[in-house]
C-alpha positions as a printed NumPy array, in Angstrom:
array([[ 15.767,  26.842,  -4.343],
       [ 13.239,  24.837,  -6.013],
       [ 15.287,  21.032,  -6.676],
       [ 12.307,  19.252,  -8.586],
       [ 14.486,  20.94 , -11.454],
       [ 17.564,  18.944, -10.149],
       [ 15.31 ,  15.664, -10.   ],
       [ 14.905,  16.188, -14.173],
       [ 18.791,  16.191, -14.645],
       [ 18.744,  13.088, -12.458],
       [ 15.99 ,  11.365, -14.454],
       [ 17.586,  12.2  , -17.537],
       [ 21.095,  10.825, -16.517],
       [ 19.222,   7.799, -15.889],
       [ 17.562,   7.46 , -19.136],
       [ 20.492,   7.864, -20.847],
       [ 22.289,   4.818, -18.907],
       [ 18.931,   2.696, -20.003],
       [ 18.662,   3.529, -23.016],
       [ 22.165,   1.795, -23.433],
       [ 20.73 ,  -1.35 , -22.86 ],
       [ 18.35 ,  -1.467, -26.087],
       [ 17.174,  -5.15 , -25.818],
       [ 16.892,  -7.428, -23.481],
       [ 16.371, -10.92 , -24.446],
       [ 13.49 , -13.318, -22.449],
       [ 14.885, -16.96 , -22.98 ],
       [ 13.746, -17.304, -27.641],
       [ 12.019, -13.469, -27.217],
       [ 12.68 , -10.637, -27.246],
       [ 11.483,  -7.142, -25.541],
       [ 12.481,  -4.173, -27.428],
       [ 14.233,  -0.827, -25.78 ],
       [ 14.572,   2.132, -26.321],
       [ 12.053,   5.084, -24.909],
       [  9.089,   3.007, -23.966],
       [ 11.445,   0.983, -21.719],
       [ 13.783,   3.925, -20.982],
       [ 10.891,   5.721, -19.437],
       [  9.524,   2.705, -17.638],
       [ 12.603,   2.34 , -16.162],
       [ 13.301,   5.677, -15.11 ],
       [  9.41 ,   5.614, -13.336],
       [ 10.492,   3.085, -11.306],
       [ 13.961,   1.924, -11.015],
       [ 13.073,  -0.989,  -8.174],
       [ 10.671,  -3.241, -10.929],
       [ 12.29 ,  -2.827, -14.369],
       [ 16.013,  -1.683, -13.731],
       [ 16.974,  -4.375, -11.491],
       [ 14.104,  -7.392, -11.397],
       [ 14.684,  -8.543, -15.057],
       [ 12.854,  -9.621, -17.782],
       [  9.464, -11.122, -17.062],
       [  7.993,  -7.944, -15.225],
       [  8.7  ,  -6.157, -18.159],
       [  6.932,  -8.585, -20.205],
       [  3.791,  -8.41 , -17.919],
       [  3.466,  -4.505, -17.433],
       [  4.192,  -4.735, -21.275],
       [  1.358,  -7.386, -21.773],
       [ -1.376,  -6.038, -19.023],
       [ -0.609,  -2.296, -18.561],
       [  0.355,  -1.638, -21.937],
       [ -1.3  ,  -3.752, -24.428],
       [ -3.887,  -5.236, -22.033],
       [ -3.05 ,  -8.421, -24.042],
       [ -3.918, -11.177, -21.771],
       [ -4.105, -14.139, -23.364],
       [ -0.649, -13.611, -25.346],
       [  0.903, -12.66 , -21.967],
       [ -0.465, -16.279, -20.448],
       [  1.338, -17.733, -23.837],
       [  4.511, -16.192, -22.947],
       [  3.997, -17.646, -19.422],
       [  3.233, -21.354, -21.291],
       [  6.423, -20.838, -23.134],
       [  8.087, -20.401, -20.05 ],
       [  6.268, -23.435, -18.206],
       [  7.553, -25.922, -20.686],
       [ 11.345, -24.529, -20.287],
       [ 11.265, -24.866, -16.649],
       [  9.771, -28.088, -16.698],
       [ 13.025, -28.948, -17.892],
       [ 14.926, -26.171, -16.318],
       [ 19.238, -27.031, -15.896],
       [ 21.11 , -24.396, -14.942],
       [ 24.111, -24.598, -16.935],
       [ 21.806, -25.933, -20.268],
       [ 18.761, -24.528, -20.26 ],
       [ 17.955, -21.205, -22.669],
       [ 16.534, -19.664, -19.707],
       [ 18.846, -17.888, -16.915],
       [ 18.872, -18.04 , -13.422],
       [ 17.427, -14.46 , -13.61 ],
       [ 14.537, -15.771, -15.893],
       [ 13.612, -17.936, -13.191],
       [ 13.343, -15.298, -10.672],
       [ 11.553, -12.89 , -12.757],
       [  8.971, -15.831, -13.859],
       [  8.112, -16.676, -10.345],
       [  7.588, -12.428,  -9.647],
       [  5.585, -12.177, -12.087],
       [  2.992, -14.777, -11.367],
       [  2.23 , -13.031,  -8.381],
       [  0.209, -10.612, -10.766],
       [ -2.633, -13.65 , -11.167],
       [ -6.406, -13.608, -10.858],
       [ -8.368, -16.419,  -9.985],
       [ -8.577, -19.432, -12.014],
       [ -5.36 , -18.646, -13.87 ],
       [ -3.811, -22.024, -13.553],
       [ -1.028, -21.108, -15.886],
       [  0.385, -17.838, -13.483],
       [ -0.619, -20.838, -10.272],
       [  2.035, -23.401, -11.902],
       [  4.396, -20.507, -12.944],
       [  4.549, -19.758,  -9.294],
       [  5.013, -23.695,  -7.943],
       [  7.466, -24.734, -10.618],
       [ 10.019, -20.966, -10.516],
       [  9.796, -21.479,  -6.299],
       [ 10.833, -24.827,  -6.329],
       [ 13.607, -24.463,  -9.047],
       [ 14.771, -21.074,  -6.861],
       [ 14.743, -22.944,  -3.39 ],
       [ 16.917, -26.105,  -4.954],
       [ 19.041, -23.481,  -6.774],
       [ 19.704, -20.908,  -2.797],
       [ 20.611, -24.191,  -1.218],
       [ 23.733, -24.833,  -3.841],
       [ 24.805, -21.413,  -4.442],
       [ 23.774, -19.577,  -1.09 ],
       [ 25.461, -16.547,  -0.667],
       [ 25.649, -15.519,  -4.245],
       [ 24.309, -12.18 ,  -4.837],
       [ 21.768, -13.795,  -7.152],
       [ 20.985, -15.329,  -3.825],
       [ 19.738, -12.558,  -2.056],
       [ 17.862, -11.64 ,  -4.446],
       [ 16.026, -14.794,  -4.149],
       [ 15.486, -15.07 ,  -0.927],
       [ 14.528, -11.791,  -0.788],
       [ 11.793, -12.57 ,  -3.111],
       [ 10.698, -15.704,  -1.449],
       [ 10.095, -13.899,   1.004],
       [  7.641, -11.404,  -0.25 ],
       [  7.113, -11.095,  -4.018],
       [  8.263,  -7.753,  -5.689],
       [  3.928,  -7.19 ,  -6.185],
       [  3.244,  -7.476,  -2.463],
       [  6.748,  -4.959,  -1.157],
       [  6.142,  -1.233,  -0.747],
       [  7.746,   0.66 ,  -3.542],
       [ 10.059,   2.776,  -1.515],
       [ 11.106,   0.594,   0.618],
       [ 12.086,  -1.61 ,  -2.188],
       [ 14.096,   0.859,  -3.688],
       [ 16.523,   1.85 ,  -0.671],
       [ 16.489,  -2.114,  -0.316],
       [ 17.606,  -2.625,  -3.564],
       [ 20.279,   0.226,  -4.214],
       [ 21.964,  -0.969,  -1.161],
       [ 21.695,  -4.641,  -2.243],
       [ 22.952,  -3.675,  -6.262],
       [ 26.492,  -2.323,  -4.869],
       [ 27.344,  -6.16 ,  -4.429],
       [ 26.301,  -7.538,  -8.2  ],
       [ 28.949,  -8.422,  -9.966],
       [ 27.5  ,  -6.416, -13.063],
       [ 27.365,  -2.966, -11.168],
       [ 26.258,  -0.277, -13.642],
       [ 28.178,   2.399, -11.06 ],
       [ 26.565,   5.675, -13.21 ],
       [ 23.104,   3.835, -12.76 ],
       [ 23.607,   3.476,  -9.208],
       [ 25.016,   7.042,  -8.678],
       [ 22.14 ,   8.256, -10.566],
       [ 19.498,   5.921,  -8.401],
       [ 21.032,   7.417,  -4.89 ],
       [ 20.378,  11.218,  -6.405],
       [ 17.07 ,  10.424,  -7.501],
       [ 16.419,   8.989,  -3.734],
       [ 17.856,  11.954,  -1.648],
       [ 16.312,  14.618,  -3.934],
       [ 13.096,  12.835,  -3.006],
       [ 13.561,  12.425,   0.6  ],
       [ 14.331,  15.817,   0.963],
       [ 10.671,  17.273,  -0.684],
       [  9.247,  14.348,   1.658],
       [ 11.31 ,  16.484,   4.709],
       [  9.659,  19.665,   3.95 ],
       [  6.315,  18.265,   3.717],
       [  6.909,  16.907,   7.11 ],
       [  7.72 ,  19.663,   8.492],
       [  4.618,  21.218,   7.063],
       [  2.675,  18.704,   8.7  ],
       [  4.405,  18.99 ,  12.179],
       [  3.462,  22.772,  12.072],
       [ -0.375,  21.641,  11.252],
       [ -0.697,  19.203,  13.844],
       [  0.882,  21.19 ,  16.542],
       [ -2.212,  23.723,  15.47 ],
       [ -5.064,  21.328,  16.06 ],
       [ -3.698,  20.657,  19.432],
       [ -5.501,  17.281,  19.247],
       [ -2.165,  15.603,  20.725],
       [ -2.486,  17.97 ,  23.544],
       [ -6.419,  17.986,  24.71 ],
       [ -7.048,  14.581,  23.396],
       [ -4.211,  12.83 ,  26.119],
       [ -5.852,   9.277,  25.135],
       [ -5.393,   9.177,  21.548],
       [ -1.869,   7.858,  19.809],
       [  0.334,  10.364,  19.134],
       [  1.786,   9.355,  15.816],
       [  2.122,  12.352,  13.277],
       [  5.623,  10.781,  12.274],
       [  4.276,   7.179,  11.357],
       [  1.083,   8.771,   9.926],
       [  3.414,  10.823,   7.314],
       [  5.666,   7.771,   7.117],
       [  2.449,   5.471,   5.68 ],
       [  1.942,   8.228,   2.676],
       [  5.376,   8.016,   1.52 ],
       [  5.26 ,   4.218,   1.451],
       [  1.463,   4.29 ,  -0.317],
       [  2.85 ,   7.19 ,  -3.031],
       [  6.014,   8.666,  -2.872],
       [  6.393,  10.533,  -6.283],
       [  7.065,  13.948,  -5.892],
       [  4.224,  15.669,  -7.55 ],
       [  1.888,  13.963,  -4.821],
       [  2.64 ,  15.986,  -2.333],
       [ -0.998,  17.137,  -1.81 ],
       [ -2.177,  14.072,  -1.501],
       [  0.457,  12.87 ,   0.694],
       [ -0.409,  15.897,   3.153],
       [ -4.151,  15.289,   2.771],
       [ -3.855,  11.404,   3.373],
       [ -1.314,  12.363,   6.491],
       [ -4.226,  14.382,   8.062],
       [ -6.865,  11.546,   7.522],
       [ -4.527,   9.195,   9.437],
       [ -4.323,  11.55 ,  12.23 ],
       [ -8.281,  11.698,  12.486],
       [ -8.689,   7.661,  11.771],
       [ -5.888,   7.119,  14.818],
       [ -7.982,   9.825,  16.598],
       [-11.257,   8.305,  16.277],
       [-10.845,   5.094,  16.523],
       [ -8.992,   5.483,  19.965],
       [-11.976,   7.254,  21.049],
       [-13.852,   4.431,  20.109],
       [-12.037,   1.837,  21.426],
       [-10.249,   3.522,  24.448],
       [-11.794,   6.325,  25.888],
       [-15.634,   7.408,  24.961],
       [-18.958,   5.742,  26.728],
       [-21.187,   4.186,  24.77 ],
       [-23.45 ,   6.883,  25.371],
       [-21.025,   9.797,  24.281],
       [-19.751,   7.632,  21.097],
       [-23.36 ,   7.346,  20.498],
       [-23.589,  10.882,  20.405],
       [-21.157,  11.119,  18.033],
       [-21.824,   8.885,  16.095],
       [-25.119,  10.851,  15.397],
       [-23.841,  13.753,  14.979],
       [-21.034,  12.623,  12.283],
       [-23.844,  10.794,  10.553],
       [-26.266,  14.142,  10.179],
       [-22.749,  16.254,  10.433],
       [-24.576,  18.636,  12.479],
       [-21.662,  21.371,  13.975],
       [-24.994,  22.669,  16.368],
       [-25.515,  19.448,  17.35 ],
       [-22.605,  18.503,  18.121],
       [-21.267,  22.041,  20.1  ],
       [-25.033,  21.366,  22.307],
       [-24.758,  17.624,  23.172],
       [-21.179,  16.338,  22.512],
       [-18.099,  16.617,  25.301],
       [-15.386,  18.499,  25.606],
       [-12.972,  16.146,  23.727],
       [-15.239,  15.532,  21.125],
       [-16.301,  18.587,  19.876],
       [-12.603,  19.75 ,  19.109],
       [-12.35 ,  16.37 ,  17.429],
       [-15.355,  17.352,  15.448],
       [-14.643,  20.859,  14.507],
       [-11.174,  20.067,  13.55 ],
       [-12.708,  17.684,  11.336],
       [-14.969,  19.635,   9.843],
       [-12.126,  22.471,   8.673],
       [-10.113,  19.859,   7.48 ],
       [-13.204,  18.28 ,   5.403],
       [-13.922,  21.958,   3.842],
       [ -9.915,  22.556,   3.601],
       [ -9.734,  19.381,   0.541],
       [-13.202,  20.332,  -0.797],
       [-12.   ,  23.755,  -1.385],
       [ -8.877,  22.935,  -3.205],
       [-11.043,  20.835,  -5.432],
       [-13.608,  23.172,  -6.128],
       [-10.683,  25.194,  -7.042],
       [ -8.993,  23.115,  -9.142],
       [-11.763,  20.559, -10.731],
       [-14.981,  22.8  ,  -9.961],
       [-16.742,  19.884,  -8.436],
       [-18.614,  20.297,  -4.938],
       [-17.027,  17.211,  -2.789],
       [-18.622,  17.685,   0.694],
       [-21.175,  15.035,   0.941],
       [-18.656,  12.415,  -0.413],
       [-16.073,  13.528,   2.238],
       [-18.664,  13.773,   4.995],
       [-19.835,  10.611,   3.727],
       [-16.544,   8.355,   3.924],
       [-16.172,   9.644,   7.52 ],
       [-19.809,   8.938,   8.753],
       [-19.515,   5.421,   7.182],
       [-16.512,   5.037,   9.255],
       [-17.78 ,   6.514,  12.374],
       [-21.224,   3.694,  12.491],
       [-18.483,   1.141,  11.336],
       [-16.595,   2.139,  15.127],
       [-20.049,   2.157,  16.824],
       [-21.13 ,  -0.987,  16.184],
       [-18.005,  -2.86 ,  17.183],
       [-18.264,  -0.663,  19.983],
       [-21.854,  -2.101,  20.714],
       [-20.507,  -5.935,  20.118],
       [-17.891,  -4.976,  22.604],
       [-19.968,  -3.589,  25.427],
       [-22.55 ,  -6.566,  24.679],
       [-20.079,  -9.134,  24.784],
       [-21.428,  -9.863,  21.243],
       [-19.35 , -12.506,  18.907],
       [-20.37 , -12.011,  15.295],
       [-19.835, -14.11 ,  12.315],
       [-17.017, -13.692,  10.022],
       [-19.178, -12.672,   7.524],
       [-21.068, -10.064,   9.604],
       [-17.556,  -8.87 ,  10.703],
       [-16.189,  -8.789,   7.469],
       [-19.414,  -6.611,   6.391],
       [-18.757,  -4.159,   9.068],
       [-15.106,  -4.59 ,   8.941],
       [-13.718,  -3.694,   5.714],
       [-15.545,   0.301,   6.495],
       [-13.782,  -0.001,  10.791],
       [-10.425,  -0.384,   8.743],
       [-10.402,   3.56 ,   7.399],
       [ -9.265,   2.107,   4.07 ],
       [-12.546,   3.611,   2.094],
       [-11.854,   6.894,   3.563],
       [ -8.471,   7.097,   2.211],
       [ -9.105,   5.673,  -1.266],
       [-11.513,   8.507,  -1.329],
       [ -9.8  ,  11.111,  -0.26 ],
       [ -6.891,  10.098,  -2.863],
       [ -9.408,  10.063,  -5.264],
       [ -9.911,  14.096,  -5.022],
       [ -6.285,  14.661,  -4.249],
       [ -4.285,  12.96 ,  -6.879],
       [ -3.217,  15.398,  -9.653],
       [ -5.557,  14.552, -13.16 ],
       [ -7.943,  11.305, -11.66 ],
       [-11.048,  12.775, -11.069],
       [-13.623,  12.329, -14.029],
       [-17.025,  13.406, -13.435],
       [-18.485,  10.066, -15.158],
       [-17.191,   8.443, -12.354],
       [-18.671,  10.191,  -9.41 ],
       [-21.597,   8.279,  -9.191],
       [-19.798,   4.717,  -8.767],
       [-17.871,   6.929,  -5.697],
       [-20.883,   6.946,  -3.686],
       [-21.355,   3.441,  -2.677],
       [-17.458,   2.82 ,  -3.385],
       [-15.803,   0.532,  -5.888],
       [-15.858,  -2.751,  -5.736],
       [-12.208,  -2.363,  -5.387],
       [-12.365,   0.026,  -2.803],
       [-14.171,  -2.903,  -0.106],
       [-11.897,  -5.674,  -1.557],
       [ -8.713,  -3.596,  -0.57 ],
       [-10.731,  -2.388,   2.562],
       [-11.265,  -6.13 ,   3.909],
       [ -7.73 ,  -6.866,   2.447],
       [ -6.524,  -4.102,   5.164],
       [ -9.129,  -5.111,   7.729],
       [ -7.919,  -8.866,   8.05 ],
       [ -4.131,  -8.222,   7.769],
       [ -4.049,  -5.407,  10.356],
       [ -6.392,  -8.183,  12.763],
       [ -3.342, -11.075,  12.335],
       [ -1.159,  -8.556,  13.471],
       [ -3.064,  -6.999,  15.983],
       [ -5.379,  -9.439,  17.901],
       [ -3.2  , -11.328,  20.421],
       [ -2.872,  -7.643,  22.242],
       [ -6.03 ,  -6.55 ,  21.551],
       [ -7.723, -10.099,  22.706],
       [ -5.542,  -9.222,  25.827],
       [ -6.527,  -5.755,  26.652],
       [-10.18 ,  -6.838,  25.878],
       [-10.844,  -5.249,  22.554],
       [-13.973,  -5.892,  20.251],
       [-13.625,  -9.648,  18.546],
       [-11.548,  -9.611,  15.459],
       [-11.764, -11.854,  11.952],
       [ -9.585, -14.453,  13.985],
       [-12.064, -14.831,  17.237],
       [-14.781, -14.118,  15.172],
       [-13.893, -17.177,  12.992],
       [-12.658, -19.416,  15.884],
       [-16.357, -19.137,  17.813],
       [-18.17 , -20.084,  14.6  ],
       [-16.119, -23.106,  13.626],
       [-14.296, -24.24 ,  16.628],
       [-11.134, -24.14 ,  14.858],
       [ -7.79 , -23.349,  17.107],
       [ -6.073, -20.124,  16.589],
       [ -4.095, -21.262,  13.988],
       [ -6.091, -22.788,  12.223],
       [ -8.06 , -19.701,  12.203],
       [ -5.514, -17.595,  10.822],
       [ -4.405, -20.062,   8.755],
       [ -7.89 , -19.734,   7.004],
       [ -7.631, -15.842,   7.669],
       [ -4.392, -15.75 ,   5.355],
       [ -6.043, -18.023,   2.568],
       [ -8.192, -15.504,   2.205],
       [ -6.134, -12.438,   1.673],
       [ -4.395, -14.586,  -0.998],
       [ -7.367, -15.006,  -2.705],
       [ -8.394, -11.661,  -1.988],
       [ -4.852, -10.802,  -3.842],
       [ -5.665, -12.368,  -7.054],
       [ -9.337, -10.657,  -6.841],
       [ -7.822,  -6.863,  -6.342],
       [ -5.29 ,  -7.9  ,  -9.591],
       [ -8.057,  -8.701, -11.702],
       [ -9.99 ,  -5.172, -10.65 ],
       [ -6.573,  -3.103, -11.32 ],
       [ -6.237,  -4.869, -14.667],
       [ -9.976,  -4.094, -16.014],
       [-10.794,  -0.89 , -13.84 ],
       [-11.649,   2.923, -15.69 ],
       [-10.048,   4.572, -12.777],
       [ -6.923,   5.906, -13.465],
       [ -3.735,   4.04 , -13.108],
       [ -1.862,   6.469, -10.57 ],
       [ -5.386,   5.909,  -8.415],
       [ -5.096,   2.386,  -9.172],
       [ -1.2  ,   2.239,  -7.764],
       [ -2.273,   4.733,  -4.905],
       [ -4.585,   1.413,  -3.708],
       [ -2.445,  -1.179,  -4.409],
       [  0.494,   1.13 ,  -2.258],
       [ -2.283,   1.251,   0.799],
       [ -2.402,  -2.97 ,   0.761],
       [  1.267,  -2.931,   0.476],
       [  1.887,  -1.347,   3.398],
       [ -0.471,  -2.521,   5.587],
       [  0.647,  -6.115,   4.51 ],
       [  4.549,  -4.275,   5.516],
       [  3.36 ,  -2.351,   8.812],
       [  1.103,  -5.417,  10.204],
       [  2.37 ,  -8.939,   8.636],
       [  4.654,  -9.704,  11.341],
       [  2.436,  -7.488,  14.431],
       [  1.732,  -3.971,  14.944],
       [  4.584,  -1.557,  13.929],
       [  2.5  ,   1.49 ,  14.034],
       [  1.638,   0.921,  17.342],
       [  4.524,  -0.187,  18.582],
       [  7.934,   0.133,  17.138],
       [ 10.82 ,  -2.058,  17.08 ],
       [ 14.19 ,  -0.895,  15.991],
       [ 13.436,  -2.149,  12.309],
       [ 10.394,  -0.699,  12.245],
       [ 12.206,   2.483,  13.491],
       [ 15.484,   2.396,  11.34 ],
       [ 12.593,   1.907,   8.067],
       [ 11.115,   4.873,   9.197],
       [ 14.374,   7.171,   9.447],
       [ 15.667,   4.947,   6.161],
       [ 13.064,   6.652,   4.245],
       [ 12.251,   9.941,   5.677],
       [ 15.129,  11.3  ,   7.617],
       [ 18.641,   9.614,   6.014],
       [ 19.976,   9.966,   2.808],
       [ 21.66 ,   7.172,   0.882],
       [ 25.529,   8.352,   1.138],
       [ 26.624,   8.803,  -2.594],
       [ 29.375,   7.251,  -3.818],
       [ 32.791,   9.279,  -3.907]])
């Protein structure tokens, strides 16, 4: 039986609870109800439902309107009230507070106003945890402290939170029925499409002849849920599962397993994407590797000849050679014994870290993104396709270089950094991490002004978000600890139990 039918019941139940609320007030304004909101809501419980006022005031102000300077006069207004900010006198709550420090999380550079937003709301939410800690308003504070709602995987955040809500003291028990439903109904299209991509692995039998490479079908599903979950991806998600599976592939062959000779080889033959080549000169292993690539490349630009009647093979074939030369010259700096600059790693880096090739495979497998007027600026990728890329590239290095400096891996953004300047490790990634904040405020201020479509635009700011999730505190796709595991099985394999 088909259940997204069921899922349009459950969305509607939820509207209907919304659409209760009508108005909510923000401190002397006010943001009107009704459908707008309803339906905001009901697209994503986790940011509007629960999170309060000032998000819906920003995605309001810069998805909506795209009225920037009024939102930073909302965000003065607020400045000047929390300047002053008491708790039991002030015309702005607690909640107010919390939502004003989320939202300035959505700067750009050289917004001073969103900067102050965010010193002033964490100090006044620090002094106010330490005299009411264990308040439920409390864990929603610390919880945001931290990691801002902006930076935290959508999904996630959502069994997070509809755990968490069962202990407000304003429970809304329909809304949190309804919230549970919506989950499960989810999770269970995610199950199938598992299961789809279980049987299409086991096919390739790339686990089997390639004995070297990580076997990690689960956790490569598990990062397209957390990037886009909606239902009507599921394309894309089993697309973007498939591309993990030949990035984990690769790039163990790379790093692991291939000569510099044969990864040469390779490399050459990816670049020309030459099958005869490839079947003449290449080894065993890599020639399945290769083939297997090649259906899979033709397998997405059929669908889209299908259904846009545009001819995607050289952009495909393209994202993967790019890749492939990234992986061969870090291979070269490894066997060399090579140290580049940060610079010249970043350069090379933000193409080694895969993200390009997933951007543009989402690009042809989102439902209604593709415009032809845009094809051309695909070619030599967005500018915030490499932002994103080297956004990926230098989280995934802090938490991945302490084992890979151990097992003799090519230099990363930390050693690379470390050799130029003769900074200690943490110094190193303490400058590392100052610039993935700024590299933060520079991907906001592409999302807010770029053509491509907002879906596209949320399917690149979901890749960042779980990288910064997978690889902030080391290397959970790698190697998984029991939270890493019990996130995994959270998400994918157990529904929330629904209230009797």
């Amino acid at each position: 039986m088909d259940i997204l039918p069921w899922r349009v019941e459950v969305k509607r139940g939820i509207q209907l609870v919304v659409e209760s609320f009508h108005t909510w007030e923000v401190g002397h304004m006010e943001v009107n109800g009704g459908k707008e909101l309803a339906s905001m809501v009901v697209q994503n419980y986790v940011e509007i439902g629960f999170h309060g006022h000032m998000v819906v005031v920003v995605n309001n102000q810069k998805k909506v309107h795209h009225d920037h300077n009024h939102c930073l006069d909302v965000f003065d207004f607020y400045l000047k009230e929390t300047n002053n900010f008491n708790e039991h006198q002030s015309s702005i709550s607690i909640d107010g507070i919390l939502s004003l420090y989320e939202a300035s999380f959505h700067l750009v550079e050289e917004e001073t106003i969103l900067d102050d937003a965010k010193k002033y709301s964490s100090k006044i939410l620090k002094e106010y945890v330490k005299r009411n800690d264990g308040s439920y308003i409390s864990l929603l504070i610390n919880h945001s402290l931290e990691y801002p709602l902006h930076w935290r995987v959508t999904r996630w955040e959502a069994h997070w939170f509809i755990n968490t809500y069962e202990k407000s003291h304003n429970l809304n028990p329909t809304f949190l029925q309804f919230a549970k439903l919506d989950f499960n109904i989810v999770q269970s299209i995610h199950q199938e499409e598992l299961k789809d991509m279980s049987m299409w692995w086991k096919k390739t039998y790339l686990a089997e002849k390639l004995s070297f490479a990580r076997d990690r079908l689960m956790e490569n599903f598990f990062w397209t849920v957390g990037i886009n979950f909606n239902p009507e991806f599921g394309f894309f998600r089993r697309a973007i599962t498939k591309v993990n599976c030949f990035i984990n592939t690769i790039d163990d062959m790379y790093e692991t397993f291939g000569t510099l000779e044969d990864l040469e080889l390779f490399t050459k033959a990816i670049e020309k994407w030459d099958l005869s080549f490839g079947m003449d000169n290449l080894p065993y292993y890599m020639k399945i590797c290769f083939l297997a690539l090649n259906n899979f490349v033709n397998e997405v630009a059929f669908e889209s000849l299908q259904n846009n009647e545009v001819y995607i093979v050289p952009f495909l074939r393209k994202s993967w050679a790019d890749l492939c030369k990234a992986y061969f010259v870090e291979a070269k700096w490894y066997y060399s014994g090579y140290i580049p600059t940060l610079e010249e790693y970043l350069e090379n880096g933000w193409r080694s870290s895969g993200s390009h090739v997933i951007f543009l495979h989402a690009y042809f497998t989102i439902p209604n993104v593709l415009k032809m007027e845009q094809l051309d600026s695909l070619k030599e990728y967005p500018n915030i396709f490499r932002l994103a890329s080297i956004f990926c590239r230098l989280v995934n290095d802090l938490g991945t270089y302490k084992r890979e400096k151990e097992t003799g891996d090519a230099p990363s953004s930390i050693q690379c950094y470390m050799n130029k300047s003769g900074a200690s490790e943490a110094e190193a990634c303490k400058h590392v991490r100052s610039i993935i904040n700024t590299l933060w405020k520079n991907i906001n201020r592409e999302a807010h002004h770029s053509s491509l479509s907002q879906d596209f635009i949320d399917t690149i700011l979901g890749l960042t978000k779980m990288v910064l999730a997978m690889y902030d505190h080391g290397d959970y796709h790698t190697f998984q600890d029991s939270e890493a595991k019990s996130g995994i099985l959270s998400l994918i394999i157990q529904p929330i139990p629904l209230t009797c």
